[in-house]
N, C-alpha and C positions, 0 to 999 in steps of 0.2 A: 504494500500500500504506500509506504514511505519511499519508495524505490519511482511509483508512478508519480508521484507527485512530482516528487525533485525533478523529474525526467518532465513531464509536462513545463512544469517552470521553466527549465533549462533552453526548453523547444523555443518558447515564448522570448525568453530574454536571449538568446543567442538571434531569430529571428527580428527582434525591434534593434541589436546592435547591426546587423546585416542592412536593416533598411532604415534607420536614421543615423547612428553614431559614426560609420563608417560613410558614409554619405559625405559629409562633412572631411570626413580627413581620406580624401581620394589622393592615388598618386599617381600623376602621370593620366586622371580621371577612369584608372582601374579601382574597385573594389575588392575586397577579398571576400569567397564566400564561407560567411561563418557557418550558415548552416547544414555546410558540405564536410567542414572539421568535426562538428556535432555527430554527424551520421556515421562519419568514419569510424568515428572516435568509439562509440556506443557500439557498431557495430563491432570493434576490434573487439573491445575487451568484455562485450556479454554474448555476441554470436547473431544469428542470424536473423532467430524471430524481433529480438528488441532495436533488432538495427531495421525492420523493417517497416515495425511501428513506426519506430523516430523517424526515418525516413519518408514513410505517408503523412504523415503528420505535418513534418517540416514542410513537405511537398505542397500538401494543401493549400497551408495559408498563402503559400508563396500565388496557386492559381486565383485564392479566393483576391488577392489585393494587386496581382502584376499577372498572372495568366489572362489569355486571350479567352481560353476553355480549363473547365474545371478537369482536373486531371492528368494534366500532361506534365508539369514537375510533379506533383506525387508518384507518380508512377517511375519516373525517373528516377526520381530519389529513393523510394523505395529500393528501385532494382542495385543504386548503389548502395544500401543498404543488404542485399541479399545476399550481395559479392562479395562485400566486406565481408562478410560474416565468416565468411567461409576460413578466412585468416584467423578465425579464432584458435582455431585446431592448433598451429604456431606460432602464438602469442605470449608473450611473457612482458609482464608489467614494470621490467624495467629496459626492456626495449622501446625505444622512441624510431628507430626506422623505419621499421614494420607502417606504425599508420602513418606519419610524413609521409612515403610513397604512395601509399594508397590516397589519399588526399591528394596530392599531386595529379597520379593517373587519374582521378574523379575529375580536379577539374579541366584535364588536357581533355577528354572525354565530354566533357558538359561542356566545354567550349567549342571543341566540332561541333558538337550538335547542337548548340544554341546558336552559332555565329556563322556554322558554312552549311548545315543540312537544312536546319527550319526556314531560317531567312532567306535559301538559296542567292546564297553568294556567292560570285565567281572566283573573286580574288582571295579563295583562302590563304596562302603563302602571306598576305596584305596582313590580313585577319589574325593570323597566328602569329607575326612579327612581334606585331602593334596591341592586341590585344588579350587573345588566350595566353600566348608566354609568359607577358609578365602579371597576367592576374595569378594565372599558378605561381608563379615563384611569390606574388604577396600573399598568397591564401596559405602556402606554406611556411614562409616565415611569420606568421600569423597564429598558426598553426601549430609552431613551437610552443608557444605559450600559451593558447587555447588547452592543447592537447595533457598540457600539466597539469591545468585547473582542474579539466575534466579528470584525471588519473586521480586528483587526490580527492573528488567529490566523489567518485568510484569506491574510492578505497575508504573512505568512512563511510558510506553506506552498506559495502560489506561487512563493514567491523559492526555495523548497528543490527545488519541480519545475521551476523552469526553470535552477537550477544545473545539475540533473544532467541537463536534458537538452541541455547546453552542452558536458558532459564528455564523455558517450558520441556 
């Protein structure tokens, strides 16, 4: 229960840093997306199904308030969510490359296909230069420090689920 919540919350304030806080401190008028480190992140180090909530979820609101049509980042998101997941299998909590790369490849990935499949654009080489390049490299150095927060709000909420499943 305490596990959904903080996870809800996190959805939410990772999503209002994505579309206001960062808004503001653009570089080069790239964004980082935060709540592509969020799905990573959740997915790496609980697996499949929690990476695919967060990732519908994140997805959603993103259609509900900037999609054109309901469903088209949730579904995306999710699927990076599903993929992730799968890293679970080889993940270890004091490994930081592991999701670094994954987030990266999310957003090399979500930048093809936001910037040269949807929009049908010719000049992807243009596109990929100019914009998926360096938004992945800010999403991951972003990401760094994201990806900490996330490990250590992880880690006291397992230490809170294995208190109590000590007591009962």
């Amino acid at each position: 229960m305490k596990r959904g919540i903080v996870t809800a919350v996190l959805v939410f304030i990772c999503f209002i840093l994505q579309t206001s806080v960062f808004e503001l401190i653009k570089l080069a008028g790239i964004t980082p997306n935060i709540l592509l480190i969020l799905i990573s992140s959740v997915a790496v180090m609980r697996g499949q199904k929690p990476g695919m909530i967060v990732g519908f979820f994140s997805g959603l609101l993103m259609d509900i308030f900037y999609g054109s049509t309901i469903g088209g980042f949730a579904f995306l998101y999710m699927v990076f969510g599903f993929v992730d997941g799968f890293f679970n299998r080889i993940y270890y909590s004091d490994d930081n490359i592991l999701p670094l790369v994954l987030i990266g490849v999310n957003d090399l990935i979500y930048g093809f296909i936001l910037c040269g499949l949807l929009q049908n654009h010719l000049r992807i080489i243009y596109y990929l230069k100019n914009i998926i390049l360096p938004e992945m490299v800010y999403t991951v150095a972003v990401g760094l420090v994201c990806y900490q927060i996330l490990l250590r709000i992880n880690d006291w909420l397992e230490k809170n689920e294995k208190r109590g499943a000590d007591f009962v």
